[in-house]
N, C-alpha and C positions, 0 to 999 in steps of 0.2 A: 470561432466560438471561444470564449476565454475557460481560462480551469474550472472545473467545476470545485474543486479540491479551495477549502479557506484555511489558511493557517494564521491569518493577521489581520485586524483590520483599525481602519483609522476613524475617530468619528468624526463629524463638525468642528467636535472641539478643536484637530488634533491631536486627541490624545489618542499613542498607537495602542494595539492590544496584541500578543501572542497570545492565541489559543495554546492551552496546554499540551494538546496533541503534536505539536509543530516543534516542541521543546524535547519532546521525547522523540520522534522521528529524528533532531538532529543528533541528540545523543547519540542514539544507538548507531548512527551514521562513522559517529568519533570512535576514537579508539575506546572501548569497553572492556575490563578487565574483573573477572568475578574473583572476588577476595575471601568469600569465604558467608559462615553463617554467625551473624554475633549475638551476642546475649545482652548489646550493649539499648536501650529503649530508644528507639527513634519512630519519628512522626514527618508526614512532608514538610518541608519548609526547615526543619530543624538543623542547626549550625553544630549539631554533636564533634566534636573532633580531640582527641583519637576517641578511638572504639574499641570493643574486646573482641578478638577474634582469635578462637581456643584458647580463651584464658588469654592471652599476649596483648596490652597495650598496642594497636595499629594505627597509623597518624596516614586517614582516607587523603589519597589524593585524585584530583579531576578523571571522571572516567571509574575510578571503583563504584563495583556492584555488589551489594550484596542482599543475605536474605533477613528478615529480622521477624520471629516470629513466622507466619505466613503471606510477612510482601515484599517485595523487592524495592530494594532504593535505589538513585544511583548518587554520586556527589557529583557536584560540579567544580569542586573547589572552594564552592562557602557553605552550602545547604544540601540538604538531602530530598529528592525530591522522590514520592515516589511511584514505581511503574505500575506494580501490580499488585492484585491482591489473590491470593489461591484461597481464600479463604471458603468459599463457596463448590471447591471442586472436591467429587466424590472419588469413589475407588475406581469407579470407571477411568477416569482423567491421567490413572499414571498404567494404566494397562493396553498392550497391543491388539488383543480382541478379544472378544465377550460372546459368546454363545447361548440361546434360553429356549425351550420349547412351551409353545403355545396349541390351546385347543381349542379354535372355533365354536362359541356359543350362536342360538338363535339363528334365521334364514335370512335368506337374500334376497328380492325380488325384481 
Protein backbone atom coordinates (compact mmCIF):
# COMPACT_ATOMS: atom_id res chain seq x y z
CA UNK A 1 0.00 0.00 0.00
CA UNK A 2 1.83 3.34 -0.68
CA UNK A 3 1.64 6.53 1.97
CA UNK A 4 -1.20 7.75 2.26
CA UNK A 5 0.65 11.00 3.54
CA UNK A 6 1.21 13.81 0.14
CA UNK A 7 3.81 16.17 0.68
CA UNK A 8 4.89 16.76 -3.36
CA UNK A 9 3.56 16.12 -6.32
CA UNK A 10 4.51 16.37 -9.97
CA UNK A 11 2.15 17.23 -12.70
CA UNK A 12 2.22 16.28 -16.57
CA UNK A 13 3.99 19.17 -17.06
CA UNK A 14 6.69 18.33 -14.77
CA UNK A 15 6.37 21.00 -12.83
CA UNK A 16 7.06 19.76 -9.09
CA UNK A 17 4.99 21.25 -6.30
CA UNK A 18 5.70 21.13 -2.23
CA UNK A 19 2.80 21.24 -0.41
CA UNK A 20 3.32 23.78 2.38
CA UNK A 21 2.77 21.42 5.01
CA UNK A 22 6.04 19.21 3.92
CA UNK A 23 8.02 22.61 4.29
CA UNK A 24 7.07 23.00 7.73
CA UNK A 25 7.35 19.42 8.91
CA UNK A 26 11.06 19.74 7.46
CA UNK A 27 11.78 22.68 9.36
CA UNK A 28 10.68 21.94 12.45
CA UNK A 29 12.75 18.63 11.74
CA UNK A 30 15.98 21.23 11.58
CA UNK A 31 17.46 22.80 14.06
CA UNK A 32 14.81 25.53 15.39
CA UNK A 33 15.84 28.27 17.69
CA UNK A 34 13.17 30.73 19.21
CA UNK A 35 14.56 34.26 19.27
CA UNK A 36 12.28 36.07 20.77
CA UNK A 37 9.06 38.37 20.07
CA UNK A 38 9.55 41.46 17.67
CA UNK A 39 7.76 44.54 16.81
CA UNK A 40 9.43 44.34 13.61
CA UNK A 41 6.02 43.75 10.66
CA UNK A 42 6.26 40.62 8.88
CA UNK A 43 4.06 38.76 6.49
CA UNK A 44 4.89 34.92 4.91
CA UNK A 45 7.10 35.02 2.17
CA UNK A 46 8.66 38.28 3.37
CA UNK A 47 12.68 38.90 3.09
CA UNK A 48 12.66 41.32 6.35
CA UNK A 49 16.24 41.16 7.68
CA UNK A 50 17.34 42.25 10.53
CA UNK A 51 14.52 42.57 12.85
CA UNK A 52 13.73 44.15 16.21
CA UNK A 53 13.87 41.99 18.91
CA UNK A 54 13.63 44.05 22.50
CA UNK A 55 14.33 47.11 20.78
CA UNK A 56 18.01 45.53 19.51
CA UNK A 57 18.60 45.34 15.56
CA UNK A 58 18.68 41.06 15.18
CA UNK A 59 20.24 39.87 11.63
CA UNK A 60 17.59 36.37 11.50
CA UNK A 61 19.51 33.43 10.66
CA UNK A 62 18.16 29.97 9.09
CA UNK A 63 16.20 28.13 11.83
CA UNK A 64 15.07 31.47 13.95
CA UNK A 65 11.55 31.57 15.23
CA UNK A 66 9.89 33.83 16.20
CA UNK A 67 6.50 35.54 17.28
CA UNK A 68 5.12 38.68 15.56
CA UNK A 69 2.11 39.92 16.71
CA UNK A 70 0.00 36.74 17.16
CA UNK A 71 1.91 34.12 14.61
CA UNK A 72 4.87 32.64 14.36
CA UNK A 73 7.52 32.79 11.52
CA UNK A 74 10.26 30.80 11.00
CA UNK A 75 13.30 32.15 8.39
CA UNK A 76 14.94 29.93 6.34
CA UNK A 77 17.66 32.20 5.46
CA UNK A 78 15.90 34.48 2.79
CA UNK A 79 12.12 34.62 3.86
CA UNK A 80 9.94 34.32 6.61
CA UNK A 81 7.41 31.82 6.30
CA UNK A 82 4.84 31.49 8.51
CA UNK A 83 3.73 28.54 10.95
CA UNK A 84 0.97 29.68 12.95
CA UNK A 85 -1.56 31.90 13.63
CA UNK A 86 -3.11 32.01 17.63
CA UNK A 87 -5.16 34.48 16.60
CA UNK A 88 -8.26 32.52 17.05
CA UNK A 89 -7.44 30.97 20.58
CA UNK A 90 -9.35 31.93 23.60
CA UNK A 91 -8.45 31.83 27.47
CA UNK A 92 -9.19 28.28 27.35
CA UNK A 93 -6.04 27.68 25.12
CA UNK A 94 -3.25 28.81 27.68
CA UNK A 95 -5.07 27.12 30.73
CA UNK A 96 -4.38 23.44 32.41
CA UNK A 97 -8.20 22.86 33.32
CA UNK A 98 -11.35 24.41 33.26
CA UNK A 99 -14.31 23.46 35.55
CA UNK A 100 -18.46 24.67 34.95
CA UNK A 101 -21.46 23.47 36.45
CA UNK A 102 -24.55 22.53 34.50
CA UNK A 103 -28.29 21.95 35.06
CA UNK A 104 -30.17 19.69 33.07
CA UNK A 105 -33.27 21.18 31.22
CA UNK A 106 -36.31 19.31 29.70
CA UNK A 107 -36.90 15.02 29.74
CA UNK A 108 -35.42 12.20 28.16
CA UNK A 109 -37.33 9.42 26.51
Amino acid sequence: MANPEISRITLPSGTTYDIKDAYAREAIASNIVYIGVTTTPLTDGASTNPILINGDSYNAKKGNLVVYEHKEFLFDGSIWTELGDLTGLGDLAYKDTASASYTPAGTVS
